[in-house]
C-alpha positions in Angstrom: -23.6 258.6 140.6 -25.6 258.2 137.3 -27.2 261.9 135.9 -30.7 262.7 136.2 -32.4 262.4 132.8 -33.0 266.0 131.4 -36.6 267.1 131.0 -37.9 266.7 127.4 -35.0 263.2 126.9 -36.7 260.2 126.6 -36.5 257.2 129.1 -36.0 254.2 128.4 -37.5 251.3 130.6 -38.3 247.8 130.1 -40.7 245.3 132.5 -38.6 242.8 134.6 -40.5 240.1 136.2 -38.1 238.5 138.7 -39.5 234.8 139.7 -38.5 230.9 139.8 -40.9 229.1 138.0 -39.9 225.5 138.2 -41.6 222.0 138.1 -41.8 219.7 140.6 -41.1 215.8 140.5 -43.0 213.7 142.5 -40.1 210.7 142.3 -41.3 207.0 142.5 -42.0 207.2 146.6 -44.1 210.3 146.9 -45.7 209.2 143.1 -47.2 205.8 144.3 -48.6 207.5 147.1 -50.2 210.5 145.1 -51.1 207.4 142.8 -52.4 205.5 145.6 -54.7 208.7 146.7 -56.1 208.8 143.8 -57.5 205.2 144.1 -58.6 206.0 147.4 -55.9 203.6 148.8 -53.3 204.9 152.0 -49.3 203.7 151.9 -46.5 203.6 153.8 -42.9 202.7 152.7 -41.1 200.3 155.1 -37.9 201.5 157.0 -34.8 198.7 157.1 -35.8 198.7 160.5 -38.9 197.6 159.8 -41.1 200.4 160.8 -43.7 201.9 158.3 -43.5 205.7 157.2 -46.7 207.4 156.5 -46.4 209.6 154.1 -43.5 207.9 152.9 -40.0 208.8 152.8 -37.1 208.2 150.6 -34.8 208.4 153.2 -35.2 206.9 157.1 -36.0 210.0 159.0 -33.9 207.9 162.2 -30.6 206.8 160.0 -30.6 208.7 156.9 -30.5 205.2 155.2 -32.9 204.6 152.2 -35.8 203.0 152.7 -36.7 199.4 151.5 -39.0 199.5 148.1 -41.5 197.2 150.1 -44.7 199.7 150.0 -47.4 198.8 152.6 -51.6 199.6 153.2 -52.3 201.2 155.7 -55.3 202.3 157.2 -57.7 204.1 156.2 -59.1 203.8 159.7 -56.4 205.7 162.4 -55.9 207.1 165.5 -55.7 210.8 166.3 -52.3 211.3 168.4 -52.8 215.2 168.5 -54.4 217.9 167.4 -55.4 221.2 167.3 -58.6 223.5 167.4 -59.3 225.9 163.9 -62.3 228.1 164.8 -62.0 230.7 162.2 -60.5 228.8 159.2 -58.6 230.9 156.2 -59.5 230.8 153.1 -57.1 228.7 151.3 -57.8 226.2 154.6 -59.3 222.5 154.0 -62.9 223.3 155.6 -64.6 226.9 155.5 -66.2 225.9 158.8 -64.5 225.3 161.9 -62.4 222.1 162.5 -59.5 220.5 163.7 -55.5 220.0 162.4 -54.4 216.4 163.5 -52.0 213.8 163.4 -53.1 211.0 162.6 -51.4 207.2 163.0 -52.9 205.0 160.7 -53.0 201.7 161.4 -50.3 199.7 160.5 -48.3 203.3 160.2 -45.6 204.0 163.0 -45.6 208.1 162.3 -48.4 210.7 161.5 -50.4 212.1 159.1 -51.5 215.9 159.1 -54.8 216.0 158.1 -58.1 218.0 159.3 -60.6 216.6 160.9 -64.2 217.2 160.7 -65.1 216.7 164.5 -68.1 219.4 164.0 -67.0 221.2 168.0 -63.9 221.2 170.0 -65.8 218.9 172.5 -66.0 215.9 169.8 -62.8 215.9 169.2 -60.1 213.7 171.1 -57.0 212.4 171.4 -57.0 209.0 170.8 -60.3 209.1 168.8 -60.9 206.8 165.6 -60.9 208.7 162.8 -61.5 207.6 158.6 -61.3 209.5 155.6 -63.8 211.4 153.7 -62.9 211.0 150.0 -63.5 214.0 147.5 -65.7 213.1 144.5 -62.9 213.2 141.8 -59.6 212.2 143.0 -57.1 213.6 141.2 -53.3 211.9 142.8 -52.8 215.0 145.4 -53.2 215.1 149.4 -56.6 216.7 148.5 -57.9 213.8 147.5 -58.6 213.4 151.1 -61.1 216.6 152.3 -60.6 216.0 155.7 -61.0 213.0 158.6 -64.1 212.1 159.8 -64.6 210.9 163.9 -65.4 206.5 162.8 -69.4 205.7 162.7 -70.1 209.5 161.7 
């Protein structure tokens, strides 16, 4: 057991931050599709299989094969598959007003996207329902590029 310091001895101490600070890279996949955000373009990566991952993948989700390097456009128009209802967002949330968590097929995509959609009341928003991007101002390569879906004509 270590002794108690007696009163009037001086104790030493030093700050110790303990964290991981690391840096994160994107790899060619996920980088042309930041890349492609920031051009307000949406891409998929093609399976060997021939089906088309959106967000793409390095590695077939089905076979654990790698994926061709054929990229392919998708979109930005897609369908809503499922979805959720946010009526109190948090603050760190896409919208600071109510709205929806979806996936979202685009077409020519054969998986989903999670993205909010801006459906303004439960009651607008379905599955099945058409659904396009709303771009931010300044893109910047990120998934934040997108602020949310939008229900097609609105």
């Amino acid at each position: 057991m270590a002794d108690k310091p007696v009163a009037g001895e001086d104790v030493l101490s030093a700050p110790h931050v303990l964290e991981y600070p690391y840096t994160r890279s994107v790899g060619p996949v996920i980088g042309r599709f930041l890349g492609g955000l920031r051009a307000n373009r949406l891409e998929g990566v093609r399976t060997r299989e021939g089906k088309v991952l959106v967000p793409p993948l390095e590695y077939d989700p089905q076979t654990a094969e790698p994926v061709t390097d054929e990229f392919v456009e998708v979109g930005p128009v897609g369908t809503v598959t499922t979805w959720c209802w946010v009526s109190q967002p948090r603050n760190k949330q896409p919208l600071g007003k109510p709205f929806a968590w979806a996936l979202i097929r685009l077409d020519g995509a054969d998986t989903g996207l999670l993205h909010a959609v801006d459906a303004g009341t439960p009651e607008s928003m379905k599955t099945g329902m058409r659904v396009r991007p709303r771009w931010r101002a300044q893109c910047t390569g990120m998934i934040t590029d997108i602020e949310c879906f939008e229900p097609e004509g609105a």
